[in-house]
LUMDOZA-208730 format. One line per field, with one value per residue: residue in three letters; chain; x, y, z of N, C-alpha, C in turn. Coordinates in steps of 0.05 Angstrom, whole numbers, plus 5000, padded with zeros to 4 digits. Each point is the difference from the previous one (the first is absolute). Example, Ala and Ser with C-alpha at 12.3 -4.5 7.8 and 13.67 -1.06 7.14 Angstrom:
BEGIN
res <- (ALA; SER)
chain <- (A; A)
n_xx <- (5264; 4993)
n_yy <- (4886; 5021)
n_zz <- (5156; 4986)
ca_xx <- (4982; 5016)
ca_yy <- (5024; 5024)
ca_zz <- (5000; 5001)
c_xx <- (5018; 4985)
c_yy <- (5024; 5022)
c_zz <- (5000; 5014)
! end
This chain:
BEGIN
res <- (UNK; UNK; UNK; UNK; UNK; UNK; UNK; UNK; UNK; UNK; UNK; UNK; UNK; UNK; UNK; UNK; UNK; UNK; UNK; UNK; UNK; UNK; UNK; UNK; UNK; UNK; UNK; UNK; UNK; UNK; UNK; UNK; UNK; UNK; UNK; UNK; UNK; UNK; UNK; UNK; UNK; UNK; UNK; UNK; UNK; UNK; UNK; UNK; UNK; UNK; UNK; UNK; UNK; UNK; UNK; UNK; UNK; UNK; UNK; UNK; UNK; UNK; UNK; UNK; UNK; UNK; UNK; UNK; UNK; UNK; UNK; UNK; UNK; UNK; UNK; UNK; UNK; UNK; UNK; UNK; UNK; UNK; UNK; UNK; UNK; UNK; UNK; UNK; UNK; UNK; UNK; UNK; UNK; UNK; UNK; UNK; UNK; UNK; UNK; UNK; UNK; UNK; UNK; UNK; UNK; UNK; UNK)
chain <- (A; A; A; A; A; A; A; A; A; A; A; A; A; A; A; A; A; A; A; A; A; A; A; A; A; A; A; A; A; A; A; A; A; A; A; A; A; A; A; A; A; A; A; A; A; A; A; A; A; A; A; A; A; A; A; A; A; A; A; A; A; A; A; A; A; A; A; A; A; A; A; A; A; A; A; A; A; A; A; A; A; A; A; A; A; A; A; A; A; A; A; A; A; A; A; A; A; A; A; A; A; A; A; A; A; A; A)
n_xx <- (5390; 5017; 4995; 5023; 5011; 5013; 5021; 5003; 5021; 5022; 5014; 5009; 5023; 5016; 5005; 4976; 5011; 5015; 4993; 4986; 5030; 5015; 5029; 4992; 4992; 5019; 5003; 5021; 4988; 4981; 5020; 5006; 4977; 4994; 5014; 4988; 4987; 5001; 4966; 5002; 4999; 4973; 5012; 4974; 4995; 4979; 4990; 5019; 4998; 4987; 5012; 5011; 4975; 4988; 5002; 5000; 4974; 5012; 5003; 5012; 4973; 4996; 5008; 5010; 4979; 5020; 5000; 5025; 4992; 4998; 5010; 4995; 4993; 4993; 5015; 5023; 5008; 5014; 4979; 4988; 5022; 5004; 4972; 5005; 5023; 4991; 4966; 5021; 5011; 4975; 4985; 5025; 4993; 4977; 5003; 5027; 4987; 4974; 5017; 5014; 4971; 5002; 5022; 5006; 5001; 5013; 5017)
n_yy <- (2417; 4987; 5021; 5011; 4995; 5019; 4986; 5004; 5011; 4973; 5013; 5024; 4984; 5015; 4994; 5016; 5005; 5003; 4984; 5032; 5015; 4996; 4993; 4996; 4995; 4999; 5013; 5012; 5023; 4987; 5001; 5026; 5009; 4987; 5005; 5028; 4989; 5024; 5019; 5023; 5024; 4996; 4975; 4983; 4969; 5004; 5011; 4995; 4963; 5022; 5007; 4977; 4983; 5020; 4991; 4985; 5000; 4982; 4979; 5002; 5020; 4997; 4985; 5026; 4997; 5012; 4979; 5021; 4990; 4978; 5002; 5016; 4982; 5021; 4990; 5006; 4984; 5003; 4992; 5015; 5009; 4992; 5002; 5017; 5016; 4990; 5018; 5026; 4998; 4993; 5022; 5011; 4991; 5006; 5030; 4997; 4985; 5022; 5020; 4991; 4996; 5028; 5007; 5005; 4964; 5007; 4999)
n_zz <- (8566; 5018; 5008; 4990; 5018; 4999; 4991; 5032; 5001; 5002; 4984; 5018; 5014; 4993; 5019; 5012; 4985; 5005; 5017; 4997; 4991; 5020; 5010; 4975; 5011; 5013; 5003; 4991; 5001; 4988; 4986; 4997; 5000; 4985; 4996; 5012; 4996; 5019; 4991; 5004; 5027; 4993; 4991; 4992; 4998; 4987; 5007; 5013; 4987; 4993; 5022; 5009; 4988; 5009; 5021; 4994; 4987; 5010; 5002; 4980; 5002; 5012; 4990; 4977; 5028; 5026; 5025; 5000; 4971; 5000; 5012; 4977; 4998; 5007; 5023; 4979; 5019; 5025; 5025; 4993; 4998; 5027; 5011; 4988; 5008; 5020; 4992; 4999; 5024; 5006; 4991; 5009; 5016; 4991; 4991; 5012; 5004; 4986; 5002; 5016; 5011; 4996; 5011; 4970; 4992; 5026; 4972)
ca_xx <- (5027; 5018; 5024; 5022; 5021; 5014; 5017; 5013; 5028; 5005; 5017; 4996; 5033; 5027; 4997; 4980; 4999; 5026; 4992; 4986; 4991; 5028; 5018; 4992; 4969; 5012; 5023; 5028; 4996; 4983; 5013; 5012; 4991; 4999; 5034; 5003; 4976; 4985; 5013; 4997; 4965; 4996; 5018; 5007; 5032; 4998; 5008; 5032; 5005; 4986; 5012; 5018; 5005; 4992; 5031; 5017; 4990; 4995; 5020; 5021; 5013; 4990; 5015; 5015; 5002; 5013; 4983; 4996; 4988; 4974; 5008; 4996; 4979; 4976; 4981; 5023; 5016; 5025; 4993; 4985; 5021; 5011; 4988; 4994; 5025; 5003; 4985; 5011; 5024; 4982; 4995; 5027; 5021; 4975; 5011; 5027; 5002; 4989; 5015; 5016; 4993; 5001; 5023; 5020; 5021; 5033; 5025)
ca_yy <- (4991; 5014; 5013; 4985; 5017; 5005; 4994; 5016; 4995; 4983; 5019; 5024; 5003; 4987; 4963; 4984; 5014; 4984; 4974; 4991; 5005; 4996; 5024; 5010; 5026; 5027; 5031; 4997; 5007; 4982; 4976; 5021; 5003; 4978; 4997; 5025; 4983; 5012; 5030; 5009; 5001; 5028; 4996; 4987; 4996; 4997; 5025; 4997; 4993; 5012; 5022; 4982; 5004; 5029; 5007; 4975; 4994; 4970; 4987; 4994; 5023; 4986; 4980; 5022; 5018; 4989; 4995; 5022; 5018; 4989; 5009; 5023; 4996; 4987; 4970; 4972; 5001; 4976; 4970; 5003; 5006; 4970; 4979; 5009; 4983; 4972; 4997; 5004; 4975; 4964; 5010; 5002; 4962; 4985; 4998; 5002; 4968; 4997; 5012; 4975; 4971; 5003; 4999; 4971; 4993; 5015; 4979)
ca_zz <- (5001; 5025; 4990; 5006; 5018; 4990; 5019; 5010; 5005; 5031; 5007; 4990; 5001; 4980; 5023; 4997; 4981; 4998; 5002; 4995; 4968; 4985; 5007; 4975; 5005; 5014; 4991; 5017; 5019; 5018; 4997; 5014; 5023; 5019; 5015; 5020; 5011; 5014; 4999; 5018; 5000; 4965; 4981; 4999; 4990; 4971; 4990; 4999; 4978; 4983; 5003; 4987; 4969; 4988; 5001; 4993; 4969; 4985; 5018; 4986; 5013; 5033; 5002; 4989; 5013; 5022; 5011; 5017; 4990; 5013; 5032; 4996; 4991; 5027; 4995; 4999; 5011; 4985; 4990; 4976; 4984; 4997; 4989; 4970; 4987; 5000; 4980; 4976; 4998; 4986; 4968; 4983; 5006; 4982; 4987; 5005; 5000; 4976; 4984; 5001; 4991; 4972; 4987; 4988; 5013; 4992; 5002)
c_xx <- (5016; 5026; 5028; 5020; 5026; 5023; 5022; 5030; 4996; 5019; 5005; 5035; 5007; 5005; 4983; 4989; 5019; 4979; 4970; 4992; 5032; 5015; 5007; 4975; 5020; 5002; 5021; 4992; 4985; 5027; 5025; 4985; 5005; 5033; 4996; 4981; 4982; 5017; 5000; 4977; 5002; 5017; 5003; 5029; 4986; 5011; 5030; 5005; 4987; 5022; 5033; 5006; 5000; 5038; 5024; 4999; 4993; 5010; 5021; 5022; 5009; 5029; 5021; 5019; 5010; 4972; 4991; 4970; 4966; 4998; 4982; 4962; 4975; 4985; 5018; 5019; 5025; 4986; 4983; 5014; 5020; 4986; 4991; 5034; 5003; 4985; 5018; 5018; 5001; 5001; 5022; 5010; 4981; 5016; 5015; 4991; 4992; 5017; 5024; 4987; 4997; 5026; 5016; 5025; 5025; 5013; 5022)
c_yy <- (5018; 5014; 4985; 5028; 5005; 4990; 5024; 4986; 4994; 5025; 5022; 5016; 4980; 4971; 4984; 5005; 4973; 4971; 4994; 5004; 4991; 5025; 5010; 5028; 5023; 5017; 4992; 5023; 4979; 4967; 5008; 4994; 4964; 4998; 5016; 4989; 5025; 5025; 5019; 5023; 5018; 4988; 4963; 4980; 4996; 5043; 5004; 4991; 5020; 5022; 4990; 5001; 5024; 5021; 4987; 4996; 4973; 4977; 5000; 5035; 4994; 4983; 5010; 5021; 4997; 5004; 5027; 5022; 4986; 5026; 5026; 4989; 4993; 4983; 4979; 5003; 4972; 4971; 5002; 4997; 4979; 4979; 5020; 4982; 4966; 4984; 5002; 4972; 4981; 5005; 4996; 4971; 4979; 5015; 4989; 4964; 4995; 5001; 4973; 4984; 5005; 5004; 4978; 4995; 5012; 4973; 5006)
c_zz <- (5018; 4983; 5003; 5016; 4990; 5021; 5004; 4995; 5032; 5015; 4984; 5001; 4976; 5003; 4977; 4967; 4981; 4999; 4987; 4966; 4986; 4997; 4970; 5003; 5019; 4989; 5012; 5031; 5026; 5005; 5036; 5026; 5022; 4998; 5007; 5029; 5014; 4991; 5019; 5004; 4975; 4986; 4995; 4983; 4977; 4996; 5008; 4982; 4981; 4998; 4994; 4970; 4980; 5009; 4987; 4973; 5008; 5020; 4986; 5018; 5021; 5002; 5005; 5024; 5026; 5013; 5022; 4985; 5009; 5025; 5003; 4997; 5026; 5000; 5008; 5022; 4994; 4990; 4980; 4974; 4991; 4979; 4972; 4993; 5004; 4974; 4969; 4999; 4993; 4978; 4987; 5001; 4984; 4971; 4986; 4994; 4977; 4980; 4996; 4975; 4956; 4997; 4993; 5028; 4991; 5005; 5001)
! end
């Protein structure tokens, strides 16, 4: 009887990680990295997001904080940054609609 092969992962980035197990299997660090999209040399963007959350505590930290304090973080520059706050902003306006849709009608 032929052995059976162990299936390799199609991908070995966050991306591909993402599609191929469901953006439920991340870490928030690996969730991080694909809005940072490319790290830099000796520092990929999964270890920024690593270095992101471990500073921050949490995204709830993160959220918490002026965008000048990303700045301090190698790696991130403005468009990077952008696209971490544009990410919080969706988050807050999905909120912000959820939250609507449970509150009693005001008469």
């Amino acid at each position: 009887m032929a052995k059976k092969k162990i299936r390799e992962p199609k991908w070995t980035h966050p991306g591909g990680k993402l599609l191929e197990k469901g953006a439920d299997a991340l870490s928030d660090a690996e969730l991080l990295s694909i809005l940072i999209g490319t790290g830099i040399k000796g520092k990929p963007a999964v270890k920024i997001g690593e270095e992101i959350i471990q500073k921050f505590d949490s995204f709830r930290g993160m959220s918490e904080q002026p965008l000048e304090k990303f700045l301090k973080i190698k790696g991130l520059g403005d468009v990077k940054i952008i696209r971490i706050a544009a990410a919080f902003e969706i988050a807050r306006r999905i909120v912000e609609e959820v939250i609507k849709e449970y509150e009693p009608d005001k008469k």
